[in-house]
N, C-alpha and C positions, 0 to 999 in steps of 0.2 A: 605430585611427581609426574605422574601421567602428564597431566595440561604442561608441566614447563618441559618433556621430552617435545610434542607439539609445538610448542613455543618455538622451541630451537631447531626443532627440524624445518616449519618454517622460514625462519631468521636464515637459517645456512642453506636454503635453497633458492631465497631471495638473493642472499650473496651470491650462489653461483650462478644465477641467472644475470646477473647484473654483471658479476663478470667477462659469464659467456658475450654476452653483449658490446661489454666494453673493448674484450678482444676481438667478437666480430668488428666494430667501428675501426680497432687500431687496425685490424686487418684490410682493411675495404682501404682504407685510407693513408697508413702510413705506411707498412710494411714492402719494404721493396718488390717491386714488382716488372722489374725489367729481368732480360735473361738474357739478353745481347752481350759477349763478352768485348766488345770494342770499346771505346773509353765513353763515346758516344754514338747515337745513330740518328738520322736523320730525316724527319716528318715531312711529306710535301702534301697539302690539302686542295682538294680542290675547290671552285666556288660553288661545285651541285653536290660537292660530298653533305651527309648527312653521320648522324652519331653511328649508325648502322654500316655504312659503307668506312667509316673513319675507322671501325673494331675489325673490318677485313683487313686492313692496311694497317693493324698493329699488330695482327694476333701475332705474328712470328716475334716479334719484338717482347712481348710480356706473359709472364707464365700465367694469367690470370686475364682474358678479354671481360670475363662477365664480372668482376672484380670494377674491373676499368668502367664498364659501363654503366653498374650502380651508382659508382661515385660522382661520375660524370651526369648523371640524374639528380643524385642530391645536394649537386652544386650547381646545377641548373645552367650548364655548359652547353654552348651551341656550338660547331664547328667555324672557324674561322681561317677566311683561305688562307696560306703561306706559307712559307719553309719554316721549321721548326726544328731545334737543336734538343735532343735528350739526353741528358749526360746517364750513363748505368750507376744502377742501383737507386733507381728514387722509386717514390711511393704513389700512388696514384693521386693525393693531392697535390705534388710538387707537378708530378705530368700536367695534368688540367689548368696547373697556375702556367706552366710554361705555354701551352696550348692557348691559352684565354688572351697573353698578352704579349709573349715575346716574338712577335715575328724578326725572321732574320731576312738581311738585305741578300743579295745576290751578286755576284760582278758578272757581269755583260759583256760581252768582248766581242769584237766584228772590227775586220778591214778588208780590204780589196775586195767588194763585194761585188758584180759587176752590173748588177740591176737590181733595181726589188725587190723581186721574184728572190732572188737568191738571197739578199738583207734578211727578206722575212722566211723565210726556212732555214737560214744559219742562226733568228734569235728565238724560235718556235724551239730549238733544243737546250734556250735556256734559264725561258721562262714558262709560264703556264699557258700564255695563248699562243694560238694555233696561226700558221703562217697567214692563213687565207683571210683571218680576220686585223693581224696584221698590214697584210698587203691594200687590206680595202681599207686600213683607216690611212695608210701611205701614198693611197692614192686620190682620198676624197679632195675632187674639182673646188669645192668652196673654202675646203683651209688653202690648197695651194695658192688660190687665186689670193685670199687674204693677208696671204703673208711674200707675196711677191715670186711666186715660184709655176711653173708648168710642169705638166706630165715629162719634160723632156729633161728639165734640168732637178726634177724631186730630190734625185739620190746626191745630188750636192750636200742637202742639209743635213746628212745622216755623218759625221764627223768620225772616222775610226777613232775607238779610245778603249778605253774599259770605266763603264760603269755601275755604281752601283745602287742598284735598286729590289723594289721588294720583288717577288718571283711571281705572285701575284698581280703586276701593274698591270692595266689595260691596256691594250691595244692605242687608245686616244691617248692618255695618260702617257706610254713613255714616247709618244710621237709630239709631245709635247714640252719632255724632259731633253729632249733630243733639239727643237727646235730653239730649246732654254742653251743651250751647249753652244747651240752653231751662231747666235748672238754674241755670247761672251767670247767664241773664237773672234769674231770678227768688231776688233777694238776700233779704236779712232785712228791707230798708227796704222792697222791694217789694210783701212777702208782709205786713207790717204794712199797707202803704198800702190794700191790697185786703181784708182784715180789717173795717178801717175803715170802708169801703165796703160792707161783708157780701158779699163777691166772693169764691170761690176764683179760682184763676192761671185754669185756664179758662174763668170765669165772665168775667173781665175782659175776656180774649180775645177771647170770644162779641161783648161789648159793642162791642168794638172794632173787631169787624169790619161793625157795623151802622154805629156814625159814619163808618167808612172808607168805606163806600158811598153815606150820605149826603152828605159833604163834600168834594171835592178839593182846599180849601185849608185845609190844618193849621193855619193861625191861627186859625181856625176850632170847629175840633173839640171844644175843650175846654167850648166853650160849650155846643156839641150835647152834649158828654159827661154836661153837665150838668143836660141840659132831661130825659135818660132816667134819668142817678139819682133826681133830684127827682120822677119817676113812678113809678121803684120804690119810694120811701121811702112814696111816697104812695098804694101800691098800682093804682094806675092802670095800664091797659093799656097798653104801647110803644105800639103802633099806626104802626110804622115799616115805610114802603113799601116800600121795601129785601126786606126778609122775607118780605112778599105776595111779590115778583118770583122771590124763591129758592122757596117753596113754589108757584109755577106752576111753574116751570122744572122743581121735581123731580116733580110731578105727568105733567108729559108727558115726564117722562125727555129734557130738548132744554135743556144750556147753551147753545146758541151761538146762541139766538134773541136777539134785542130790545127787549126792552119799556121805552118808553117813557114813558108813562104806565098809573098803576095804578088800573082803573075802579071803581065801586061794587061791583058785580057780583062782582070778584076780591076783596072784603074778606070774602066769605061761605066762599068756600074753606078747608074744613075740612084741617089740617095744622097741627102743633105748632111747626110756623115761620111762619105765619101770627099774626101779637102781635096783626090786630085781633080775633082767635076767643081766643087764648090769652094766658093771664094770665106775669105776668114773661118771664123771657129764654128763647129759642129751644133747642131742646137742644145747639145746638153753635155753633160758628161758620159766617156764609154765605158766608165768604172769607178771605182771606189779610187780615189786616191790617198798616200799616205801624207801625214801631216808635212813630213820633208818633203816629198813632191809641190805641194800646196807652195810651204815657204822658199822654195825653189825658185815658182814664179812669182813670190812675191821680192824673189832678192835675187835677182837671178846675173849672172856673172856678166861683165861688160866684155864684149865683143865685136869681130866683122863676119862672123862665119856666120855662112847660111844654108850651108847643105851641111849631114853627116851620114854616116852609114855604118854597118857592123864594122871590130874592125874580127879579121878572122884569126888573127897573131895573139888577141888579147880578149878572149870571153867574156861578153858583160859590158866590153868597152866598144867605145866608138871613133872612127877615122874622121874628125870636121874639117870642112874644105871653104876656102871664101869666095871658089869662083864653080861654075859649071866644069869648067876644064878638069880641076883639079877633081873634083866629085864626080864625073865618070871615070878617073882614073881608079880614084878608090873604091867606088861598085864594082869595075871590071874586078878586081881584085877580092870582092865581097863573092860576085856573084860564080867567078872561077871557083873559089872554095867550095859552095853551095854544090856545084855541080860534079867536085872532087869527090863530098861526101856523098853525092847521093838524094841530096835533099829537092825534091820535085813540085811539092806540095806542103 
């Protein structure tokens, strides 16, 4: 009687150890362990995070970090960079399966960006790399050169869109996805339409980012797009305000100032973006242009006018005239308003 009490005290402490056990495993590993009550929350990793810095960047999320981190040992999980989607209520194996391989994409959004400088600090807040290492893959001399591009015309190839990619991409990588983009913009119908026009793809660009400055209403544009062909055809200077304001700006090294109005005085400023000193288009573009703008000048409305101006009756719109005569009449007209309200600068 003795030995089989032994026996079974035994036998039932082996069971509850094995239990114990088995409920520790179920624990560590299936039992939920999220605490977030949102439906889901969302992981960004970095490429220097470790399993250690990845459990500072949970703990608010899981009632359990050291839970998380065993399991994450005994599945022999290494951090991997990228967004990551965790739906509530899963267990720490479902975490680390999602961790291990779902990366999620991103969408990417930028338009009218007016330089680089500004590209790569408006997509530094939407992905993981930082503007500066952006900027310097934006501007590396040996891809430009390889793919037909100069420091002055770069931000041609950057195409406003929304795309999607991992949060994770490189800096080369999406300057690569990017130059993938501004290819298949530019078809064989395209590259014909700009021929036409005597335009290379960046010439057009350039072009387009001048009407984008002067017009906010794309119904607009194609008329403008038309009054500066019909000046090129004609050899006549742009003389587009727009370009005075980018050649002040780059002159005191200060995008983020204002200008307003553009005086006498600044049409004298010596600068190859300056169109009233310099003859045809600027060397590059003086901003992001939008895809309407672009296809503006690629379609751009038949005409004789060659001057226009604000008009001051219709905000947004513009007074076009086909003779000098007629376009000082309607600056006088522009420029009286200007001085009604107040506007100096």
């Amino acid at each position: 009687m003795y030995r089989k009490r032994i026996v079974t005290i035994i036998v039932l402490m082996g069971l509850g150890i094995g239990v114990y056990f088995m409920l520790h495993f179920y624990q560590i590993f299936f039992w939920k362990n999220t605490r977030f009550e949102n439906e889901v929350s969302y992981v960004f990793i970095d490429t220097d995070d470790t399993l250690d810095s990845l459990s500072i960047q949970l703990e608010p999320l899981l009632k359990s970090v050291r839970n998380f981190q065993v399991a994450a040992n005994k599945k022999g999980y290494t951090p991997r960079p990228g967004k990551y989607k965790i739906p509530k209520g899963l267990g720490n194996n479902e975490i680390i399966n999602i961790l291990r391989s779902r990366r999620l994409t991103v969408s990417v959004t930028f338009n009218n960006q007016e330089r680089l400088e500004n590209l790569a600090g408006r997509l530094s807040t939407q992905i993981a790399a930082d503007s500066l290492s952006l900027l310097q893959a934006f501007r590396d001399p040996d891809f430009l050169q390889q793919n037909g591009f100069t420091k002055e015309t770069a931000l041609a190839m950057y195409l406003p869109n929304t795309y999607d990619c991992f949060w994770d991409i490189s800096p080369i990588a999406f300057r690569e996805r990017m130059l993938i983009a501004y290819k298949a913009f530019w078809t064989e119908a395209r590259k014909a339409a700009a021929q036409a026009l005597g335009l290379t793809p960046e010439e057009v660009i350039t072009l387009a980012s001048i009407v984008q400055k002067e017009s906010v209403k794309a119904s607009e544009r194609p008329r403008i797009a038309g009054v500066y062909l019909n000046r090129l055809r004609k050899k006549i200077k742009l003389q587009a305000d727009p370009t005075v304001i980018y050649a002040i700006k780059l002159e005191r090294n200060d995008f983020e100032g204002v200008i307003k109005r553009v005086l006498y005085k600044d049409l004298k400023l010596e600068s190859p973006y300056n169109t009233y000193q310099a003859k045809g288009l600027p060397p590059g573009p003086i901003t992001m242009p939008d895809l309407s703008s672009i296809k503006a000048v690629l379609n751009p409305e038949k005409h004789s006018y060659l001057y226009f101006v604000a008009n001051p009756d219709q905000p947004g719109y513009h007074l076009f005239a086909k003779t000098l005569i007629g376009h000082n009449r309607n600056k006088k007209r522009y420029t009286d308003w200007l001085n009604q309200i107040k506007v100096y600068r």
